[in-house]
C-alpha positions as CSV (number, residue, x, y, z in Angstrom):
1,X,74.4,123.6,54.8
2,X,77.5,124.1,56.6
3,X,76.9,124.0,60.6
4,X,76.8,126.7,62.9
5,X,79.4,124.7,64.5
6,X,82.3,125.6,61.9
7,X,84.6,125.4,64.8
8,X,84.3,121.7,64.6
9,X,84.2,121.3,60.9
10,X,80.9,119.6,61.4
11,X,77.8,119.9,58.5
12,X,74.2,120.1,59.6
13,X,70.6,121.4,57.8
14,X,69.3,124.0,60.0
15,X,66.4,121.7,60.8
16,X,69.2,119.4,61.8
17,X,70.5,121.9,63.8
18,X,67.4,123.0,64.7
19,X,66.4,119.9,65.8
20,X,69.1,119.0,68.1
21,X,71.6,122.0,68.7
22,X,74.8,121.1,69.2
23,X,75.8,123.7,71.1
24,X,74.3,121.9,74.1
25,X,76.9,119.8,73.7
26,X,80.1,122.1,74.1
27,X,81.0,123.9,77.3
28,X,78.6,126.9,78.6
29,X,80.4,129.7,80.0
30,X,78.5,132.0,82.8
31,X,76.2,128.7,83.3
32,X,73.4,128.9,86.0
33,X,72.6,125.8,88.6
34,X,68.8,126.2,89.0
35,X,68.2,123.8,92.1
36,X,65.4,122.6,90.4
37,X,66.0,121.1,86.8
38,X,63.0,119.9,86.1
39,X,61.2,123.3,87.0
40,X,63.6,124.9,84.2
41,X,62.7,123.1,81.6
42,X,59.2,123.1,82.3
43,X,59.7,127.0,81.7
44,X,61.5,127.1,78.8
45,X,58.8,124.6,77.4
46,X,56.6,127.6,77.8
47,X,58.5,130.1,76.6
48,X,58.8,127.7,73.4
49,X,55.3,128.1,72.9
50,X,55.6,132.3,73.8
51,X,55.3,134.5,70.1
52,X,58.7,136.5,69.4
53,X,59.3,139.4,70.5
54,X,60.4,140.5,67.2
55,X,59.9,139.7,64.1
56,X,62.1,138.0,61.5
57,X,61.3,140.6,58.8
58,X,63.1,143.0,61.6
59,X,65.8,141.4,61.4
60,X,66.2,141.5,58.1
61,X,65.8,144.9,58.1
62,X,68.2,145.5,60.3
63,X,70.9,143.5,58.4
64,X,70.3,145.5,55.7
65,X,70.9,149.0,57.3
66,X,73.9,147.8,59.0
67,X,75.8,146.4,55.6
68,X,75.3,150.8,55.0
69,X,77.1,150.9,58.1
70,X,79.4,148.5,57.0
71,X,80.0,150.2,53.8
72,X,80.6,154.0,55.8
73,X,77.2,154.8,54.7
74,X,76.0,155.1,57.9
75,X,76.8,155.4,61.8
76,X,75.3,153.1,64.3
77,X,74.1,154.1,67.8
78,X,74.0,151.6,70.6
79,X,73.2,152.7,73.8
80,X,71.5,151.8,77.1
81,X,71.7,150.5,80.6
82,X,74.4,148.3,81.8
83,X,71.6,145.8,83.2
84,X,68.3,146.6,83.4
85,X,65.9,145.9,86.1
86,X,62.5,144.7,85.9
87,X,61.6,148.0,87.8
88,X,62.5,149.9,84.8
89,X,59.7,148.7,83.3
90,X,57.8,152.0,83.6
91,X,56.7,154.9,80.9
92,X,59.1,157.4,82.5
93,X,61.9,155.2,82.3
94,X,61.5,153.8,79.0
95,X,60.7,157.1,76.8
96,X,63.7,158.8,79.1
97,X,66.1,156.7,77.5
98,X,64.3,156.3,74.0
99,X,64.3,159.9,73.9
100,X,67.8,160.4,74.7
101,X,68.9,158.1,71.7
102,X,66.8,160.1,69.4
103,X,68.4,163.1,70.7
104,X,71.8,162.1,70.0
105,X,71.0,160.4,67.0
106,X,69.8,163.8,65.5
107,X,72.9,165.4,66.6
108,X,75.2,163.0,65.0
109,X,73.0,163.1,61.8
110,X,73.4,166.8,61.6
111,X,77.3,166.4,62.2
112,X,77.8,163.6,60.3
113,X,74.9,163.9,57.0
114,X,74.7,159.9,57.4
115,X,71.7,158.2,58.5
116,X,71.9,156.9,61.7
117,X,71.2,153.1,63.0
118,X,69.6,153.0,66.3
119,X,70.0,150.3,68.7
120,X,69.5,150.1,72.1
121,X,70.4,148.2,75.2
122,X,66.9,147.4,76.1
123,X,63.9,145.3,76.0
124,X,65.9,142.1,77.2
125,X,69.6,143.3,78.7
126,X,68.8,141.7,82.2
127,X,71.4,139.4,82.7
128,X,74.9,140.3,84.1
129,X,78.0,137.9,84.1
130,X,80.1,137.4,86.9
131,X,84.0,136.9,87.5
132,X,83.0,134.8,90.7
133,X,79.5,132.6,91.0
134,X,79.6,133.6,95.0
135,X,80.4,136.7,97.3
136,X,80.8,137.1,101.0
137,X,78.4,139.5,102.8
138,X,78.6,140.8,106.7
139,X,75.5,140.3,108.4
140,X,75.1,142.2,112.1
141,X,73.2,140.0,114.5
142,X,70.3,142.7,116.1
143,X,70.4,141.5,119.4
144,X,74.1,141.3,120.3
145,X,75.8,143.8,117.4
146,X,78.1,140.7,116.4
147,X,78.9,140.8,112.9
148,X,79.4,137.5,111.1
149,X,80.4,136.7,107.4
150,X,78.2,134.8,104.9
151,X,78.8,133.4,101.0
152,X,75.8,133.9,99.3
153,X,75.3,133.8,95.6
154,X,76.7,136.7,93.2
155,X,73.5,138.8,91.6
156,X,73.5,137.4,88.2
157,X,71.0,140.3,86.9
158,X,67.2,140.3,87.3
159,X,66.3,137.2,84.8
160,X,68.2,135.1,87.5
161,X,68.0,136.2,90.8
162,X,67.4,139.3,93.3
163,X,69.7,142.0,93.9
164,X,68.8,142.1,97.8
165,X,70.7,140.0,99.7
166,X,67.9,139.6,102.2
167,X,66.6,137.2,102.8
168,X,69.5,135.3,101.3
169,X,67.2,132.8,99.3
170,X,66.3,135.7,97.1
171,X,70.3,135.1,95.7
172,X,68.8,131.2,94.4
173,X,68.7,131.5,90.9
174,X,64.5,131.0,90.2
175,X,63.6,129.9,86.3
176,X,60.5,131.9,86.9
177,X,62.4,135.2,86.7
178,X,63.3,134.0,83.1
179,X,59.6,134.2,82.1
180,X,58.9,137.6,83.8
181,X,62.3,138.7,81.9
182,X,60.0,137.9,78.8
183,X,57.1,139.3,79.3
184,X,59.0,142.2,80.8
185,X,60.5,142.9,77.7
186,X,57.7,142.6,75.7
187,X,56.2,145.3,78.1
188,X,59.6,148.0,77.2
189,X,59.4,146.7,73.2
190,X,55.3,147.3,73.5
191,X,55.8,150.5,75.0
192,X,58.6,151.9,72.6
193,X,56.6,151.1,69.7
194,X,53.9,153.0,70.7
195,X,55.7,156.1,71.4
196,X,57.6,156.0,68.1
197,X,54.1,155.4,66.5
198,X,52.7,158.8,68.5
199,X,55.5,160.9,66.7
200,X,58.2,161.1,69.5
201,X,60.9,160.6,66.7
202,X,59.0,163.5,64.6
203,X,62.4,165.5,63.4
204,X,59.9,168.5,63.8
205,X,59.4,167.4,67.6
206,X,62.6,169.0,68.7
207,X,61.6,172.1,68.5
208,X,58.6,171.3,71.4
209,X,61.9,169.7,73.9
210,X,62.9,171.9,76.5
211,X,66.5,171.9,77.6
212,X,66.6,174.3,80.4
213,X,67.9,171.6,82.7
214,X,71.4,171.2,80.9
215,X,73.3,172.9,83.3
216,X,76.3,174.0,80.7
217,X,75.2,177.1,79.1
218,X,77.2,176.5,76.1
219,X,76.5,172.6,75.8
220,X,72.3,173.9,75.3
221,X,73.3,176.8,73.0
222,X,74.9,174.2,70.8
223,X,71.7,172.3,70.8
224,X,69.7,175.0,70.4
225,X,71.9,176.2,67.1
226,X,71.4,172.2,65.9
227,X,67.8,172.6,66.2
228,X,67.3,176.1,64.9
229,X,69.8,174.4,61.2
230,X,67.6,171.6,61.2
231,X,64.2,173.6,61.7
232,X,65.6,176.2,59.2
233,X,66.4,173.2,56.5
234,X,62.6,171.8,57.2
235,X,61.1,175.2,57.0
236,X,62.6,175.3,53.5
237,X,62.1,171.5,52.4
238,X,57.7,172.6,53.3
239,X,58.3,176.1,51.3
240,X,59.2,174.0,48.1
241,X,56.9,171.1,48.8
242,X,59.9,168.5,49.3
243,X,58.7,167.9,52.6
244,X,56.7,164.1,53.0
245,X,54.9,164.7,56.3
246,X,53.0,167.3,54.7
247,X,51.3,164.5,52.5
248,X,51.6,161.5,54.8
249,X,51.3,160.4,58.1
250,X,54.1,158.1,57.6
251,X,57.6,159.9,56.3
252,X,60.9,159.6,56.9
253,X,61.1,162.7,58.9
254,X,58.1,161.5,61.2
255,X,59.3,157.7,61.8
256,X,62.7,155.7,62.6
257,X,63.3,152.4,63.5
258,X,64.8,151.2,66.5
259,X,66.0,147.8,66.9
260,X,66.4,146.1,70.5
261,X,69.6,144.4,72.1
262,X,71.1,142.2,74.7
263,X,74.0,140.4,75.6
264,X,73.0,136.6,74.8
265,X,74.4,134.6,78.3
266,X,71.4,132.3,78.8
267,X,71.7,130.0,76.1
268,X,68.3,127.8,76.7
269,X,66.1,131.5,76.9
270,X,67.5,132.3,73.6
271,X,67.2,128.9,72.1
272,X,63.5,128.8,73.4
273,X,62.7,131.8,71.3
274,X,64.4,130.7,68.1
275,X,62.3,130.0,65.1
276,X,62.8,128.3,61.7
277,X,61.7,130.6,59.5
278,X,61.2,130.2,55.9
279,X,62.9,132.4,53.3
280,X,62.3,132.8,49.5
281,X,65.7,133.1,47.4
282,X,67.6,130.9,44.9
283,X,70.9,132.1,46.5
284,X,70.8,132.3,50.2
285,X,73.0,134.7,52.1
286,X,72.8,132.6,54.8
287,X,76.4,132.2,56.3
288,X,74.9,128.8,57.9
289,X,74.4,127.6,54.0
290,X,76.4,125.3,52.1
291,X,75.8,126.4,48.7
292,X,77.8,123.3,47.3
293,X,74.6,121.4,48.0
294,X,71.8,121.7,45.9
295,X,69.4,118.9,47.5
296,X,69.7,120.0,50.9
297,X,66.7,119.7,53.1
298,X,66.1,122.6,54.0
299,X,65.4,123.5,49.9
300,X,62.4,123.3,48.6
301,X,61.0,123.5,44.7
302,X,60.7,126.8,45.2
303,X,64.3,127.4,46.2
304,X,62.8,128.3,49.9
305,X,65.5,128.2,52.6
306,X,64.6,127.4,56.3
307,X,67.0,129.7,58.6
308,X,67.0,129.9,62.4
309,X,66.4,133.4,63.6
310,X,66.2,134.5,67.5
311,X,63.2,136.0,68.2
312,X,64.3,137.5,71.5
313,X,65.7,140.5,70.0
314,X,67.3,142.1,66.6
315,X,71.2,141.6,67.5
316,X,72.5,140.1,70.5
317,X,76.5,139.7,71.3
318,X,78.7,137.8,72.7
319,X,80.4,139.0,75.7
320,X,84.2,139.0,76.7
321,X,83.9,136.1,79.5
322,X,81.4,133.9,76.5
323,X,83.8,134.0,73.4
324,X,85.7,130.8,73.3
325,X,86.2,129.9,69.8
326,X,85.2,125.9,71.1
327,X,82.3,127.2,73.8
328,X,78.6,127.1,73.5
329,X,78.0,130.6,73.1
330,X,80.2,130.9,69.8
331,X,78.4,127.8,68.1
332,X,75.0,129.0,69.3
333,X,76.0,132.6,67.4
334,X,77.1,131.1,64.7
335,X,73.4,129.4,64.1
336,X,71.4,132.4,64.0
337,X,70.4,134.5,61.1
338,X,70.4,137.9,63.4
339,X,73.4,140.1,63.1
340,X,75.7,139.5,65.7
341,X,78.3,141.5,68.0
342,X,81.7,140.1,70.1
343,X,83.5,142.5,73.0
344,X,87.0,142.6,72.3
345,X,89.2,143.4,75.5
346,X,92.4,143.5,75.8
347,X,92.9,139.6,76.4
348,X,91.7,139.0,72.3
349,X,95.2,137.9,70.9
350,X,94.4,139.7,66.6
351,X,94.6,135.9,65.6
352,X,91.9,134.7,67.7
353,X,89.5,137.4,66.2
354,X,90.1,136.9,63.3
355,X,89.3,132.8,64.0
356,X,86.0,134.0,65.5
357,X,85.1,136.1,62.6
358,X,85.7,133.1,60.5
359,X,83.1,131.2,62.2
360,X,80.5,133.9,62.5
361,X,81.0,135.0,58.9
362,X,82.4,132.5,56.3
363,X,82.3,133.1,52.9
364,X,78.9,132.6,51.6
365,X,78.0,132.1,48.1
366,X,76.7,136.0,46.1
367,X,75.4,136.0,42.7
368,X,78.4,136.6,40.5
369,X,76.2,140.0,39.2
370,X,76.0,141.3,41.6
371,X,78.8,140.1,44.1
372,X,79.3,144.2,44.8
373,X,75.9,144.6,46.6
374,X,75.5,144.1,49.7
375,X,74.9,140.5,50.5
376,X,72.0,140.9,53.0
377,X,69.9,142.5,49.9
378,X,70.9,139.1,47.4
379,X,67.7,137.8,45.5
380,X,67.3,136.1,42.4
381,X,64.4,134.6,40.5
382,X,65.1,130.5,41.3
383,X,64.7,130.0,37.5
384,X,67.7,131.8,36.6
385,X,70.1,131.6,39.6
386,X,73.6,133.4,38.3
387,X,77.0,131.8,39.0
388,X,78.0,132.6,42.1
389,X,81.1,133.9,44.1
390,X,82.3,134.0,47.5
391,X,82.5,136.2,49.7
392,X,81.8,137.5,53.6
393,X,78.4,139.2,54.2
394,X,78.6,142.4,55.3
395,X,77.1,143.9,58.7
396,X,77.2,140.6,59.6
397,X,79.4,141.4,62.6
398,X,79.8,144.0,64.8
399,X,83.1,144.1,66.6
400,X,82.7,145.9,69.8
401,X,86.3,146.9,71.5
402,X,86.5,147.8,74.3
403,X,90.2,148.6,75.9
404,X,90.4,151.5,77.9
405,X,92.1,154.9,77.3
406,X,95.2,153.7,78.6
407,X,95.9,150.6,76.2
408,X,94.1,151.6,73.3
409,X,97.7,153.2,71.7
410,X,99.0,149.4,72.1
411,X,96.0,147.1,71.8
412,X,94.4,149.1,68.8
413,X,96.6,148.5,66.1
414,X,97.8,144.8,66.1
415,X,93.8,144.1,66.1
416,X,93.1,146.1,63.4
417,X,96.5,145.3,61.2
418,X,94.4,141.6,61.6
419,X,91.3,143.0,60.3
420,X,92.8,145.0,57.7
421,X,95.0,142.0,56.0
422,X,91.8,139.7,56.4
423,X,88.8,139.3,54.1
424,X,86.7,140.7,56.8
425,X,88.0,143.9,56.3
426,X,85.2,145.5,54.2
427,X,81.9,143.3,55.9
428,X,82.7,144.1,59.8
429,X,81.4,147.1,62.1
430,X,84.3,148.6,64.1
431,X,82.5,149.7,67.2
432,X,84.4,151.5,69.9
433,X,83.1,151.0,73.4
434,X,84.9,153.5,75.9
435,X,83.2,152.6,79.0
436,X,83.7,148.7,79.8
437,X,87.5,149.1,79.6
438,X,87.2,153.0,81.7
439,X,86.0,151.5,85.1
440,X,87.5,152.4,88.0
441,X,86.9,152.5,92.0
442,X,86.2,156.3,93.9
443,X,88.7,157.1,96.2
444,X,86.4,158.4,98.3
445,X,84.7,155.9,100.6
446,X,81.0,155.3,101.0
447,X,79.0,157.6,103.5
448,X,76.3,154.5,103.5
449,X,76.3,152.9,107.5
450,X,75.8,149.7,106.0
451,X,78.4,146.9,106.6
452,X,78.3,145.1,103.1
453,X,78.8,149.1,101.3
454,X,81.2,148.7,98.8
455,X,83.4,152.1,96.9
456,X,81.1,153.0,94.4
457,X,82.6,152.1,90.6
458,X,82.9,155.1,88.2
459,X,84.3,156.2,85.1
460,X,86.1,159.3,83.9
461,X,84.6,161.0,80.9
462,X,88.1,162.0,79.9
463,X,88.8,158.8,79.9
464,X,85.8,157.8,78.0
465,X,86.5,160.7,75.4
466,X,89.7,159.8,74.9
467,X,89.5,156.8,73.9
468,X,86.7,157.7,71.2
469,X,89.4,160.0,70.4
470,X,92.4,158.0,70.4
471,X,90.5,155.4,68.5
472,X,89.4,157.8,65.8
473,X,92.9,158.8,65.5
474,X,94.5,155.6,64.9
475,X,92.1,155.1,61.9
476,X,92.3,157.8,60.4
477,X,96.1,158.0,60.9
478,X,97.4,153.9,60.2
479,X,94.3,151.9,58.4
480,X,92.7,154.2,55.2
481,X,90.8,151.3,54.4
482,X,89.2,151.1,57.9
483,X,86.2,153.7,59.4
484,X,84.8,153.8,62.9
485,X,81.3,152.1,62.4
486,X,79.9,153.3,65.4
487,X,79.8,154.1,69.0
488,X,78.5,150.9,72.1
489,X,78.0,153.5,75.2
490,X,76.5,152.6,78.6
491,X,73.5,155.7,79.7
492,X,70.6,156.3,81.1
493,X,68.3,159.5,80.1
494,X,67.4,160.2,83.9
495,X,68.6,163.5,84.2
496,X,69.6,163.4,87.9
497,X,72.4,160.3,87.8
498,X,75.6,160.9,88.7
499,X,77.5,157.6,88.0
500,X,80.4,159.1,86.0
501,X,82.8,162.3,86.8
502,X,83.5,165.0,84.6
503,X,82.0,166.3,81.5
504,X,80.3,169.5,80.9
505,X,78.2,169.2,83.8
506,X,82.0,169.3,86.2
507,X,80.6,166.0,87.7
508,X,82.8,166.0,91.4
509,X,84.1,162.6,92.1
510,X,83.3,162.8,95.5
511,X,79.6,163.9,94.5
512,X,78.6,160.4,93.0
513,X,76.2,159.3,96.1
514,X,73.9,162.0,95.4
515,X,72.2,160.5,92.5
516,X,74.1,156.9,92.3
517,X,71.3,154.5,91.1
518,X,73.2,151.8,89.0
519,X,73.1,148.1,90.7
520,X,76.0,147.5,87.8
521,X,78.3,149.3,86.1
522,X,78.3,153.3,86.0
523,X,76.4,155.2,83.3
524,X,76.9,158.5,81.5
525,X,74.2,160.7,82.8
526,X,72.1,162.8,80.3
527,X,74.1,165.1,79.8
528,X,77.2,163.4,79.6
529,X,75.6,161.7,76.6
530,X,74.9,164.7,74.6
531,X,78.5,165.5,75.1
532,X,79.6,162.6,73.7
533,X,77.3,163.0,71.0
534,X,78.4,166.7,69.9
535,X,82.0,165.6,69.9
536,X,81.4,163.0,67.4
537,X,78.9,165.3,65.5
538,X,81.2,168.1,65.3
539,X,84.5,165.6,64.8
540,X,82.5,164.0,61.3
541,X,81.5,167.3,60.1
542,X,84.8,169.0,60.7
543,X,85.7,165.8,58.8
544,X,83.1,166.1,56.1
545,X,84.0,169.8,55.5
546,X,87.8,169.5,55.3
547,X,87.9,172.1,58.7
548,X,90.8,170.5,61.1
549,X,90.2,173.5,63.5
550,X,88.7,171.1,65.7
551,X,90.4,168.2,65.1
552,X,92.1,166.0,67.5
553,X,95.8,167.5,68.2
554,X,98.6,166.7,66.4
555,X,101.3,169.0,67.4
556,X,103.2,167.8,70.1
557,X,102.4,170.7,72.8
558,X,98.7,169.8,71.7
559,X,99.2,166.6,72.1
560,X,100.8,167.1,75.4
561,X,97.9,170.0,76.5
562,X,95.2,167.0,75.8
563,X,97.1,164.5,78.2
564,X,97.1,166.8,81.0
565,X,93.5,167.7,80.3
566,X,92.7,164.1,80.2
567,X,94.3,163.4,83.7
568,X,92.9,166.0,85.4
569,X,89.9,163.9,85.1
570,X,87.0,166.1,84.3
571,X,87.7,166.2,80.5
572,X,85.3,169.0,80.3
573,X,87.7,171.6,78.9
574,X,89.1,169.4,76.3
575,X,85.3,168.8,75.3
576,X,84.9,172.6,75.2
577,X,87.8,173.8,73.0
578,X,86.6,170.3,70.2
579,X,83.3,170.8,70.5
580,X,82.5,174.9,71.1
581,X,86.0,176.2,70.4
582,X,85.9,177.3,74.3
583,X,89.1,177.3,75.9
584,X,87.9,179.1,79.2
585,X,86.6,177.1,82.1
586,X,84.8,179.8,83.3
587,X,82.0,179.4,80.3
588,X,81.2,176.0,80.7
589,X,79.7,177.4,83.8
């Protein structure tokens, strides 16, 4: 088998591997000093001994619905909180959010006619890296009003430490908080099973939602007239009996899967819920597998393969401050059976991608019959194994940019000229993320008394729409053989948030502290997220249909009407005219 750690040129078994990982060995970016070394280990020996939180068929099943995505078959949705909190742990919380993802995902299905992968930010996204391991806080003495400064340690997200800063011991990184992280998550995964299993993702279930809280008038007509199509097309699917639920509890129009998602920074959490699971098939799609090597260890008679598989959730990715091609984090990725994402900012030189999609996903061997399928769906009977070719797996990878509206025009194409002259260029997932690269600082200073209150972060959702946008445009316009995968969006489904400015909701900058709840980064609000949904649903059927009378702008003056829409910073009547064909403010109102 050929080793996760490709970057070294190295060869192990996956029991080898298994058995003694060598990414402990390379250099750990985002690493936490736990005073007490001893105590950490003695908690990731239990979490060793903890079941997975998911399971490896799961997985599997996920690999195989993101090769669709891979092949522009389908769309992939990944949304959720920046970092969670273990206080988010609650039923209101958790179907809030779960609920907003199926919302948008039946938007974009009626838009786009593809099915739609759902994946959320959730169930494990509790860690949060940091530029700087310390900050400085002001602490005002109570007797004598003297204010004095103090480094205490950054909040490294709710698996590490506290957010409070008092007392300042809470700041010590505790192992413990990596077990409550687990069962935490098996909490939000427990509970979002059960309410998919009650029939909250019942396509006939929209038409018992109420939407009398979205404040634009025409952003909840539009809803409405997506829920009266899709309640007209079931209505007619039960008249001529081609309607499943009516014969089974368990249809396709009553049931969806939803896979769960973190960032993977703690190395030892994630190696502590990795399993060696064993797989029946003569040709292994496993891009860990050296198919030159017919007695390897991990083969048995019965052409079973061991492969590892991390058990703490469906995908995790790798994060723009953990992606050095020579780093832990890389070799550790490049071990696991799950599929995999990497944030591209605008650091990623197009040559060092492409290095790190070498590593992630090398050519694997594929049964020469079949070397057109997709390779997460390769099985042969062991007694007739067929030649074999090689080739990259696709789905395997989900590349997640993230640049911001104002260097996408540069960034963008030199990265995907690499893809496009690679031989990754039909198994990756272009993903555009138009928050991480979006953030910026209110001018208008915090109302809060206390000494340590920072300008609240925020983003502009005509920034965020633009670079969807200007991302969508660059595709369609330079690379043919290239399609927008899907869409990586920080949200929350709390209704009253006001995080981000602008959209249809006219979000005031200077109104953020009213409902400003996020210890992280800022999140699009509820509404905000339908809006971002309806443009892409109404930007892929518009596309479907042949109709440009929505399409992004092409004529200069257009093109120069969308800039100064876009700096004004609302965005909301350039989401009017592509969305509703509304050009006056007035009826956003």
């Amino acid at each position: 088998m050929a080793s996760a750690s490709n970057a070294a040129g190295t060869s192990a078994s996956a029991r080898e591997y298994h058995a003694n990982p060598t990414w402990k060995s390379k250099k750990e970016a985002q690493q936490v000093d736990y005073p007490s070394p001893e105590a950490f280990q003695s908690v990731m020996k239990r979490i060793e001994r903890l079941p997975g939180l998911v399971s490896p068929n799961e997985i599997d099943r996920l690999r195989s619905q993101l090769a669709s995505v891979a092949e522009g078959n389908a769309f992939l949705l990944q949304t959720g909180d920046c970092a969670e909190l273990f206080d988010y742990c609650n039923p209101e919380q958790i179907q809030a959010k779960l609920k907003l993802s199926l919302l948008m995902s039946l938007i974009l299905l009626w838009g786009a006619r593809k099915p739609v992968v759902r994946i959320g930010r959730i169930a494990g996204q509790y860690a949060k890296p940091r530029s700087k391991p310390t900050e400085i806080i002001t602490k005002i003495d109570a007797a004598t009003g003297v204010a004095s400064q103090h480094e205490i340690m950054s909040f490294r997200g709710d698996n590490i430490n506290a957010f409070s800063a008092e007392p300042a011991s809470g700041r010590i990184p505790d192992p413990e908080r990596l077990l409550q992280a687990y069962f935490h998550s098996a909490a939000t995964l427990n509970h979002i099973r059960s309410e998919l299993a009650s029939g909250l993702a019942d396509l006939h279930a929209p038409r018992q939602w109420s939407f009398q809280h979205v404040q634009s008038r025409a952003l909840q007509a539009e809803f409405e007239s997506v829920v009266d199509s899709l309640t007209d097309a079931l209505d007619f699917m039960k008249t001529i009996g081609a309607d499943p639920s009516a014969f089974s509890s368990s249809s396709v129009l009553n049931s969806v899967d939803y896979f769960i998602s973190h960032e993977g920074l703690s190395l030892a959490y994630e190696e502590a819920l990795t399993r060696l699971i064993r797989k029946s098939t003569s040709v292994s799609p496993n891009p860990t597998r050296n198919a030159a090597s017919s007695d390897s260890a991990d083969d048995d008679l019965n052409g079973d393969v061991l492969e590892r598989y991390d058990l703490s959730a469906h995908t995790i990715w790798l994060g723009d401050r953990t992606r050095q091609l020579d780093g832990a984090h890389v070799d550790f990725f490049a071990s696991i059976r799950n599929p995999v994402g990497v944030k591209v900012g605008p650091s990623m030189k197009p040559e060092e991608l492409i290095q790190i999609l070498d590593i992630l996903n090398p050519d694997i061997p594929i049964p020469k019959a079949t070397s057109s399928a997709r390779a997460s769906e390769w099985s042969t009977p062991s007694a007739a194994a067929p030649e074999v070719v090689y080739g990259k797996e696709k789905g395997r990878v989900m590349v997640i940019i993230r640049l911001g509206a104002a260097k996408v025009a540069s960034h963008l194409p030199p990265l995907l000229e690499a893809i496009a002259a690679s031989n990754h260029k039909d198994s990756i997932i272009l993903l555009c993320d138009p928050m991480h690269g979006n953030t910026q600082t209110s001018p208008y200073p915090p109302a809060s008394s206390d000494p340590n209150a920072q300008p609240l972060k925020t983003r502009s959702f005509g920034d965020i729409i633009s670079e969807i946008l200007s991302f969508l445009e660059i595709i369609s316009a330079d690379f043919p053989t290239l399609h927008l995968g899907g869409v990586h969006l920080e949200l929350t489904g709390d209704k009253d948030v006001t995080e981000c400015f602008g959209g249809s909701m006219r979000l005031d900058p200077k109104h953020l502290e009213r409902g400003y709840k996020s210890h992280c980064d800022p999140r699009l609000n509820f509404e905000q997220s339908l809006d971002v949904a309806f443009l892409l649903s109404h930007y892929f059927r518009n596309q479907r249909l042949g109709n440009k009378r929505h399409a992004p702008a092409k004529t200069e003056d257009e093109i120069k009407k969308q800039q100064a829409i876009i700096a004004s910073g609302s965005g909301d009547e350039l989401l009017a005219e592509l969305i509703c064909g509304i050009t006056n403010r007035a009826q956003m109102s």
